[in-house]
N, C-alpha and C positions, 0 to 999 in steps of 0.2 A: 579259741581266739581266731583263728585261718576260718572258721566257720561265717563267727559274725563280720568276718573283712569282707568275703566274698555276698553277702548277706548286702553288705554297703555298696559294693562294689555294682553287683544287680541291680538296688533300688534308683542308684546313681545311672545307670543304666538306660533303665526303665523310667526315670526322671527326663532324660534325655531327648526319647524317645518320644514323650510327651509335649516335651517341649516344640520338637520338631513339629510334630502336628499340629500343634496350635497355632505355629507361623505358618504353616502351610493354608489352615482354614481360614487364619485372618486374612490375607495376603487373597488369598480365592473372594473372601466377600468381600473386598475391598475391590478388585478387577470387575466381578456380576452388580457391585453398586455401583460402578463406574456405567459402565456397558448399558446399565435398566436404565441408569438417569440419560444416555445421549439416544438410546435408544427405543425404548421402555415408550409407550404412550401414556401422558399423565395430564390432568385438567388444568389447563391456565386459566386467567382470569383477565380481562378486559375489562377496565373499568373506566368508559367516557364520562366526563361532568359537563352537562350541559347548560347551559343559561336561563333565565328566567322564559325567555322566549317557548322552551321544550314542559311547560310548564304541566301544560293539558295534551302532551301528547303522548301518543300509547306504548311506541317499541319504537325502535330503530334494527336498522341492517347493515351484517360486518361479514365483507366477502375475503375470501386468503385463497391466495395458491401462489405457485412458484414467479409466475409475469402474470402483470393484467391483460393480455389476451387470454389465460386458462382460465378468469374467473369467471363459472356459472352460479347457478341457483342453487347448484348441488352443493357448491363450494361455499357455502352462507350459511349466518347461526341469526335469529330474531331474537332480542333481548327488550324487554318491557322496561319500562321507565319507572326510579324507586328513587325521588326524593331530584328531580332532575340528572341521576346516574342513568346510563343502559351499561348492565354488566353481562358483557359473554364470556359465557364459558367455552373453552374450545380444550377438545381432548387430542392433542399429538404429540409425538416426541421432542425431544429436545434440539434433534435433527431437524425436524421438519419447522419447529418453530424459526431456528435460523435462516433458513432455506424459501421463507414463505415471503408473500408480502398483501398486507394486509389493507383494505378500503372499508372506508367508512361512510354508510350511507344513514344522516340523522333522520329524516324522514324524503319522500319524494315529494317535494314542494319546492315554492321560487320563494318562501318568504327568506328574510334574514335570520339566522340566529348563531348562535356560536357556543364554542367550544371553550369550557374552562384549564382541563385538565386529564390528562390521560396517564392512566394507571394499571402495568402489567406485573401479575405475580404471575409468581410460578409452585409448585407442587410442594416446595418445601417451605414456603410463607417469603421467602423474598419477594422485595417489589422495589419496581422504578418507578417514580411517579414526574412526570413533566409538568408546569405547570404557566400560566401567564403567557410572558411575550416569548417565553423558551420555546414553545411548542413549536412557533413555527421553523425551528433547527431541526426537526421533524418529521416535515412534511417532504414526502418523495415528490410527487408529482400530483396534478389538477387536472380537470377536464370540464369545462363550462363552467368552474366555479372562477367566484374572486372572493378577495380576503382583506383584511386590516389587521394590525399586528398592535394590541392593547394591551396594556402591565394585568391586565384581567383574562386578559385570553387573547382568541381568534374570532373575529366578527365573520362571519361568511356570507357572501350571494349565493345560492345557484342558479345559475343564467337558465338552464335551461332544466327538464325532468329527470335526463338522463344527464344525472352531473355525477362527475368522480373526484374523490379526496383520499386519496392513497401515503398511508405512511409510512416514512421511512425504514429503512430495515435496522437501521442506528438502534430504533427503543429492543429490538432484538437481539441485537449482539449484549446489550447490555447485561438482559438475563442470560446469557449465554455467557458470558464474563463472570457475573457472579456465582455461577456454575462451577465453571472452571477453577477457578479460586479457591472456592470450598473443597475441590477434589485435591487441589495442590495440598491443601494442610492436613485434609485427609491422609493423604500421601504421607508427606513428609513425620506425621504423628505416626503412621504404620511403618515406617522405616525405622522410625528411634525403637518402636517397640520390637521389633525382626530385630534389632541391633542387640537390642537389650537380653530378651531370650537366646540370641547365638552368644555372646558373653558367659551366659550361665551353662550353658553348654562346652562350650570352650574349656571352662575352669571344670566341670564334671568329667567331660571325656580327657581329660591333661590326668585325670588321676586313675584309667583303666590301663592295665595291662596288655600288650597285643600277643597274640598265645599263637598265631597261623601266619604265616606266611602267602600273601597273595602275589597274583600273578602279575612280575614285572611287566609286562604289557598292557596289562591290566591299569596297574597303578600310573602308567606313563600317559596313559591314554586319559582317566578321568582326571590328575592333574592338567592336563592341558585342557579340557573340557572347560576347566575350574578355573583356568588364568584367562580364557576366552573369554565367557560368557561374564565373567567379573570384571572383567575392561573392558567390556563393551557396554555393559550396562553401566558404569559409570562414566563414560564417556557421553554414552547416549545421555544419559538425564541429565547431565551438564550441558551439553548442548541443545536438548529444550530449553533447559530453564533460559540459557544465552539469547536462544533467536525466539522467545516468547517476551523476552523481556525488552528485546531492542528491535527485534524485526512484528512487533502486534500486528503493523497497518500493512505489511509489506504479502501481495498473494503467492501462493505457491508457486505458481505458474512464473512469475517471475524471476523466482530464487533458481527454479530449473534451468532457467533461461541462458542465467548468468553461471551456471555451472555449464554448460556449452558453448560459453562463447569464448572468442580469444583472449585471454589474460594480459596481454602484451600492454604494459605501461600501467597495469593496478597500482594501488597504492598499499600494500601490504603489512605497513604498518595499522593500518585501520583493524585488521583484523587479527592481528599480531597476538593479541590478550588469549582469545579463542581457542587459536592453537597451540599456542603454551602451555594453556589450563588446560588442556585437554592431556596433552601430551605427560603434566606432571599429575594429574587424576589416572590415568594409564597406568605412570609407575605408582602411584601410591595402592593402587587393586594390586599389580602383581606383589610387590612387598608384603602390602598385607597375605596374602593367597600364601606365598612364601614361607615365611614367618611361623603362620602356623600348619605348613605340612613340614617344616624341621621340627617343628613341636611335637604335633602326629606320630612322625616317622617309625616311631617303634610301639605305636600306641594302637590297642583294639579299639575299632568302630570308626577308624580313619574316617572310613565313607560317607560318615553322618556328616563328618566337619567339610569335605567336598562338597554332599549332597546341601549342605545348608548355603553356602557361598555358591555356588553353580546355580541355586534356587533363587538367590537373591540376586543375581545377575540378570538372570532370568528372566523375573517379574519390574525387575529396572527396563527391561530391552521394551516387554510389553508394553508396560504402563506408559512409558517415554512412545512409544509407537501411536497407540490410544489415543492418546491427549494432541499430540501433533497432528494428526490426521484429524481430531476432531476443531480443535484451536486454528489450523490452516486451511480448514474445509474442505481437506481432501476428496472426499467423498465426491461435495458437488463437485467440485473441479472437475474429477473422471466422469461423473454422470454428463456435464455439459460438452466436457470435448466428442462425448460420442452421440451426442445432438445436431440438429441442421439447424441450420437459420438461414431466411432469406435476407435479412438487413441488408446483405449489400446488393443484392440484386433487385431490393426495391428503393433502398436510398444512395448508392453512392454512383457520384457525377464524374466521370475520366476527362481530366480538361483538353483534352484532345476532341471529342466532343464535341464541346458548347464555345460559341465563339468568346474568346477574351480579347477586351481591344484596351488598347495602352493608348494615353494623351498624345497630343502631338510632342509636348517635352519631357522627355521621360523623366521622374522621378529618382531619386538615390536610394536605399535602402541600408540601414543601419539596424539590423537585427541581437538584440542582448539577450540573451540567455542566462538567467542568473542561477546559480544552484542551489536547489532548493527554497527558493523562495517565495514565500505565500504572505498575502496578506494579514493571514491571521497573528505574525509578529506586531502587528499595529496594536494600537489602543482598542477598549471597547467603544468608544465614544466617537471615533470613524469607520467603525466598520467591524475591527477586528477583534483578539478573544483577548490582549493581555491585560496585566492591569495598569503596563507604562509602555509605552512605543519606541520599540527598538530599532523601528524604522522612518523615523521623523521625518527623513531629505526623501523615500523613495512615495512618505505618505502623500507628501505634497505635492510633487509629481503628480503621481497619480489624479489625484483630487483636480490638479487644474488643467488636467488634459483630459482627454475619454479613456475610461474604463467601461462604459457602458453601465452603470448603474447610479442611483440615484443622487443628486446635489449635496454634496458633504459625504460620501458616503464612499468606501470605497468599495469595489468588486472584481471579483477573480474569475479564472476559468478552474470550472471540476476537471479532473483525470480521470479519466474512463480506465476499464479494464485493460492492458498492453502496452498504455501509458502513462505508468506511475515509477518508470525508473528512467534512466539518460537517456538512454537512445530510444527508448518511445515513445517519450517526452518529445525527441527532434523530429521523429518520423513523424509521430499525429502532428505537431504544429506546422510541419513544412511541408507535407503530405494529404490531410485529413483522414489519417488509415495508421490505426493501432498497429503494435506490434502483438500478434497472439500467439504467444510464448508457445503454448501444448502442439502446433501445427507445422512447428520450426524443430527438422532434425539435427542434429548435431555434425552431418555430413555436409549439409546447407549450411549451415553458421561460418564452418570452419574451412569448407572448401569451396563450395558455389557462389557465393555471395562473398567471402574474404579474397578469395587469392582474384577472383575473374572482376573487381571491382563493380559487384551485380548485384548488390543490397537491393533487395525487394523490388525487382526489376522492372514490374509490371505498373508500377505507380506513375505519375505523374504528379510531379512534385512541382514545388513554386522555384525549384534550381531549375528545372527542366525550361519552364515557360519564362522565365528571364532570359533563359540561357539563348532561349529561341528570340528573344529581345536584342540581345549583342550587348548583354550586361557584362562586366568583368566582374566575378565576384572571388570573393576570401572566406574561409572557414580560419578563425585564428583560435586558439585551445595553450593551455598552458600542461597539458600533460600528452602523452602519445597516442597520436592519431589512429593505432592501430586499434586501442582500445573498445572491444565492444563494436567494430563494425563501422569508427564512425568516417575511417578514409575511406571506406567501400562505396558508405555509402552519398558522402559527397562528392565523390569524381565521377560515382556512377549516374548521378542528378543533376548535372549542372555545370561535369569537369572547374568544379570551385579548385583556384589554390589553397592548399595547405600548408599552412604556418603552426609549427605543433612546437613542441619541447625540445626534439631533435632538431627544426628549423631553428631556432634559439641559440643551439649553440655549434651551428653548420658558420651560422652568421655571425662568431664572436661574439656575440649580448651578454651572453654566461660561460663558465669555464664547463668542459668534459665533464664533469666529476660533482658539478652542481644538483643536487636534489632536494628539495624541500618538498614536501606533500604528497603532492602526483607528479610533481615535474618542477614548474616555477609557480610562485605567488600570484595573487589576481594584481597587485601592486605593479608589476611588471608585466602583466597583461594589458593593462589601460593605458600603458606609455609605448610597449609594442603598440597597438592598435592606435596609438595617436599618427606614428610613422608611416603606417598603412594607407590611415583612411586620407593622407597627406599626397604618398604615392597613386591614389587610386584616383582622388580628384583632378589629380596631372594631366589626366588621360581625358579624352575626349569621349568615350563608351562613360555611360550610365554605369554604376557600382552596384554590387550587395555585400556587403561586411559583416558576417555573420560570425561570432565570438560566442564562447561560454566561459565562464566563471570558475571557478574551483573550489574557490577558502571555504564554502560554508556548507560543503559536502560531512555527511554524519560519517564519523560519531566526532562531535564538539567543535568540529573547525579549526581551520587554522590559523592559527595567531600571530600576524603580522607585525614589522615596526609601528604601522602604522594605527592597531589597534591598541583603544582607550580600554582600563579596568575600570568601565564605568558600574559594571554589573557584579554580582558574587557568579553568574553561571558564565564560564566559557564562549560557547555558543552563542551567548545572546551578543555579548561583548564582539563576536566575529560578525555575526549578521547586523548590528551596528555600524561596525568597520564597513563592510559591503555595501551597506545602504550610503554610507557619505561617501564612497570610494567612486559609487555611478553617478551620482552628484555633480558631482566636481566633473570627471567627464564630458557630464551632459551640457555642463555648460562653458566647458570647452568646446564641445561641438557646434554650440549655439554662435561659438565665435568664430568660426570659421566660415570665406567667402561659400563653400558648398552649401551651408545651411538651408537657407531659404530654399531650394530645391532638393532636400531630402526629409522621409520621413523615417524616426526615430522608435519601435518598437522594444517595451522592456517587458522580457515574459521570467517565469518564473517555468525551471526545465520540467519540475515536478513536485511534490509535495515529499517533504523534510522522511526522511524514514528512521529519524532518530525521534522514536514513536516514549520515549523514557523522557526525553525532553516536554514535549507534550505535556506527558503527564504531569511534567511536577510544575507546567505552566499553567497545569488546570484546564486545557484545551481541547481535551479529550470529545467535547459535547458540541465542538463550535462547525459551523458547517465550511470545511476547510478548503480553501483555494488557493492556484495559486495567484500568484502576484503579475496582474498585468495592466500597462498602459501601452499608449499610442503616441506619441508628441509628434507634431507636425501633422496632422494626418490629411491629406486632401477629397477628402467625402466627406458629408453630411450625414449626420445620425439621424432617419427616420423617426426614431421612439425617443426622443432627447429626454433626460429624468425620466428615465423607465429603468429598472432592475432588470435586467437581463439574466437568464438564468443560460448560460453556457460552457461548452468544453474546449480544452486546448483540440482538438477535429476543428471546431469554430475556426481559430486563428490563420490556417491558410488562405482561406477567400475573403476574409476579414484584412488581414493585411496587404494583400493583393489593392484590393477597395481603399487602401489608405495608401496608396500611390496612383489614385485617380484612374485606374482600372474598371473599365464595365466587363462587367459579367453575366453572361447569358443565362437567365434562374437564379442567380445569386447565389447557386451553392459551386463548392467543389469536394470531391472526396465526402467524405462524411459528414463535413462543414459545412455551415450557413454563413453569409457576410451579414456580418450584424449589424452594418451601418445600414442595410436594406430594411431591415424592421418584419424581415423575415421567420417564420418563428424556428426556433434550434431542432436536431433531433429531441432533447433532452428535457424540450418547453413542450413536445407534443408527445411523450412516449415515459418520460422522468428516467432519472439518470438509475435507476436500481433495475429497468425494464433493460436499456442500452448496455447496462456492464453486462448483465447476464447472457445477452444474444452477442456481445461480442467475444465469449470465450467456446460459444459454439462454432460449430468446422460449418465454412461454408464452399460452395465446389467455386463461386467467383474470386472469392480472398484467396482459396488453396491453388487455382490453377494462373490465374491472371494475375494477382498483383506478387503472391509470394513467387511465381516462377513464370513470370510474365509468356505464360501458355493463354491463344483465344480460346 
């Protein structure tokens, strides 16, 4: 009888053991099938639909590489034409597809012809196909060509032989997404089954004897091994999934940014869930880990049930590493910071420089910064992606002042690379000079530029050249000024007053002990800044009243008395609110004797990073800006009904120009004034050329404007 126990005892064993290794080898080609697909070179497939036009013709030419200045001859695939289709095949990685950017040359001729449909697979038979008037959501940038935008396609010119039609890297992330995805379930089906086999494990090794005694140091050491690498891997894989799910659109370089900068005045509950969940994922590893070493405790082969939890930790810490690096484009990131670029030493203008001459009666300036807001909450039917308009009062706005794009139509500014969060949203519009996160140490954020009020020292901003004006200007914010640099950086620009959260309740407005949000409501921002812009007309010096916004800061917004449940989403209901809240304002402002002598700009700081909202608006595909007009503005638009393709860099000598300002060249900083009919960086180079050179180091951005050295 003791014979066949121990007989059980073994096979139980040796079942175990089995077991082990099978999670081991799953869990391995689950990593080398992660690893081959992001790295691995495999054939994609390119497939343009051309017009009847391409009917009798032979091949076309499809050039890639990382910018359109690397692209050669070398860098090009010829594909033959099969039924009006040219299909390329192109053999690279998964990386490199992300990373590329791809031109389309249908043949070298001036005739017309056009484009139906584009269609890219990838290795595993996925495919994204664009099609109609979609396409042109598409396109990055042009070069001698023009276009017309058809429910059939894309009609095209090329003006000249040497024409370029470059597409966006949009159709690329998209295989890249459905990549990633497929890896998630991947994942998550190799976890249940690891889950599954340690289960049967657990119940085999619960019924072995332990006959030796090891060595307490031993035992102390690999339990803690086992409570580390088990709460860190769930930690980690929980916070993938967190900032995959709500930070998609948001770059690395960013996220770093803001983990060095001064916290002073965050809004904490925003992130509140995060840390919770993390904090209560934490203890659920150790408990478990726990749990079953009382189980263990006197049981042979302890080490298996270690070695399986410590492994599973493990391959959580990796896999969660992998995917983030691969999903936040880590990679390029590091590749590009250790890159040069001349951009700014061959495009950007120091308004110190170029003469700027002011009217003989100087203009007002009322500057609104909304948060987060983009055009794309409108309708489709004006411009924008939803399928009702949650921004009715700021549509029409828009529409009946300049936005610089077409009659009925609204149009925004793109956010370059350094300016897709608050303060590089302020720095590019009031500056025309991103903020590049990777070039910014942590000893600069928090000590040179915070405490010496020397935020990007070397710039010449539109506070500096007012300042030299004899304007009086106001920075007014409904949460603390220290935040993110933005008192540094406007007393160091312009010595603006600050009217912050603390001014608020220095001045009785609010009690001590008041907090909603970040600070106060935007509700209470528009009736401060009525007080202001009251006090500022008193005076005889010319104004700038520069305000930002708060309520419609991600995740959901805040929700006001004033806001209507017109909607079932939160958020939409808040950016509603916001939209009639500037309204109302603005045509307060209109009533007032200063009027006529100020112009009124409404920008939007940055584009929404509450990237889950998107998606469930379906907005994922739309070509996203933000939200800007002009009211009052005293220049003349050049290109009147022209579509302007420009970036918040634009808006400093753009606004400048809408207080009757001449400008020597028409640009400043990075920016072109669009009322010039000047063409953009981003009209003559496309915006996926400009993000990529502006996250490389260059010695004029690093020495001159980040630490104002000649």
């Amino acid at each position: 009888m003791r014979k066949i126990k121990n007989e059980l005892c073994n096979n139980r064993r040796l079942l175990s053991v089995v077991l082990a290794i099978i999670d081991v080898a799953f869990i391995a080609l689950l990593l080398i099938g992660l690893c081959m697909g992001i790295f691995g070179k495999h054939t994609y497939n390119f497939s343009i639909e051309y017009g009847e036009e391409h009917s009798n013709k032979n091949y076309a030419q499809m050039y890639y590489a990382p910018s359109v200045k690397k692209m050669t001859e070398e860098d090009s695939i010829n594909a033959y034409f099969e039924n009006k289709k040219a299909n390329f095949k192109i053999k690279m990685s998964l990386a490199e597809i992300n990373n590329n950017l791809f031109r389309v040359d249908p043949i070298n001729t001036l005739e017309v012809y056009s484009i139906k449909s584009i269609t890219l697979s990838d290795f595993w038979g996925n495919s994204i196909e664009v099609s109609g008037s979609k396409l042109e959501k598409y396109i990055s940038s042009r070069k001698d060509v023009e276009y017309e935008v058809h429910d059939d396609g894309l009609y095209i010119t090329a003006l000249t032989q040497d024409n370029m039609f470059i597409l966006s890297q949009k159709l690329n992330y998209k295989v890249v997404k459905l990549f990633l995805n497929r890896q998630l379930v991947l994942f998550y089906i190799g976890t249940f089954c690891y889950l599954l086999f340690g289960i049967l494990q657990f119940v085999l090794l619960c019924q072995n004897n332990d006959d030796k005694k090891h060595s307490r140091i031993f035992n102390l050491l690999s339990a803690f091994i086992t409570y580390i690498l088990t709460a860190l891997g769930g930690a980690l894989l929980y916070g993938f999934w967190y900032m995959q799910k709500n930070f998609k659109d948001v770059p690395i370089g960013q996220i770093i940014y803001h983990l060095n900068t001064p916290l002073e005045g965050t809004n904490t509950s925003s992130f509140s869930v995060i840390f919770i969940s993390i904090i209560l994922i934490i203890i659920i590893c150790v408990l478990m880990v726990t749990f079953g070493l009382l189980i263990f405790r006197k049981k042979k082969n302890k080490w298996i049930y270690k070695f399986w939890m410590s492994l599973l930790g493990f391959i959580a810490i990796g896999y969660s590493i992998i995917l983030c690096c691969f999903h936040f484009d880590i990679i390029s990131y590091l590749k590009y910071t250790k890159q040069d670029s001349t951009i700014y030493e061959d495009n950007y203008v120091d308004g110190r420089d170029v003469a700027i001459t002011f009217p003989k009666e100087k203009r007002n300036l009322i500057y609104i910064f909304l948060e987060s807001m983009e055009m794309t909450y409108s309708d489709q039917s004006v411009g924008g992606a939803m399928s009702e308009n949650y921004i009715p009062e700021l549509t029409q706005i828009s529409l009946e002042n300049e936005n610089f794009g077409i009659y009925g139509k609204l149009n925004g500014a793109y956010t370059t690379s350094g300016a897709t969060f608050t303060m590089g949203g302020l720095v590019a519009q009031t500056s025309g000079v991103p903020i590049n996160e990777n070039l910014i140490s942590n000893d600069t954020l928090n000590s040179k530029w915070e405490s010496d009020n020397n935020y990007v020292p070397g710039v010449w901003a539109i506070g500096d050249v007012l300042k030299g004006e004899g304007y009086n200007q106001e920075f007014l914010i409904g949460s603390d000024k220290k935040f993110a640099g933005r008192s540094s950086y406007f007393h160091g620009h312009g010595n603006y007053d600050i009217f912050d959260y603390y001014t608020a309740i220095d001045r009785g407005y609010i009690d001590d002990d008041y907090m909603v949000w970040w600070g106060y409501e935007d509700e209470k921002l528009f009736e401060y800044a009525k007080n202001e812009l009251n006090n500022l007309a008193s005076k005889d010096e010319p104004f700038n009243l520069t305000m930002l916004t708060v309520d419609t800061h991600f995740t959901d917004g805040y929700v006001c008395e004033l806001c209507q449940n017109q909607y079932d989403e939160q958020y939409s209901n808040v950016i509603a609110c916001s939209s009639r809240q500037v309204s109302e304002f603005l045509d307060w402002i209109k009533q007032q004797d200063f009027y006529d002598n100020t112009t009124v700009v409404i920008s939007g700081d940055h584009l929404t990073m509450d990237s889950d909202y998107i998606e469930r608006q379906n907005a994922t595909d739309f070509n996203r800006r933000t939200y800007f007009t002009i009211v009052n503005g005293a220049a003349v638009n050049e290109k009147p009904c022209v579509e302007r393709e420009y970036t918040t860099l634009d808006l400093y000598p753009t606004t400048l120009a809408a207080l009757g300002v001449q400008i020597e060249g028409n640009r400043l900083g990075l920016g072109t004034n669009l009322y010039s009919g000047e063409d953009t960086l981003i009209e003559k180079y496309g915006l996926d050329y400009i993000n990529v050179e502006l996250l490389k180091d260059s010695q004029l951005y690093r020495k001159k404007l980040l630490y104002g050295k000649n």
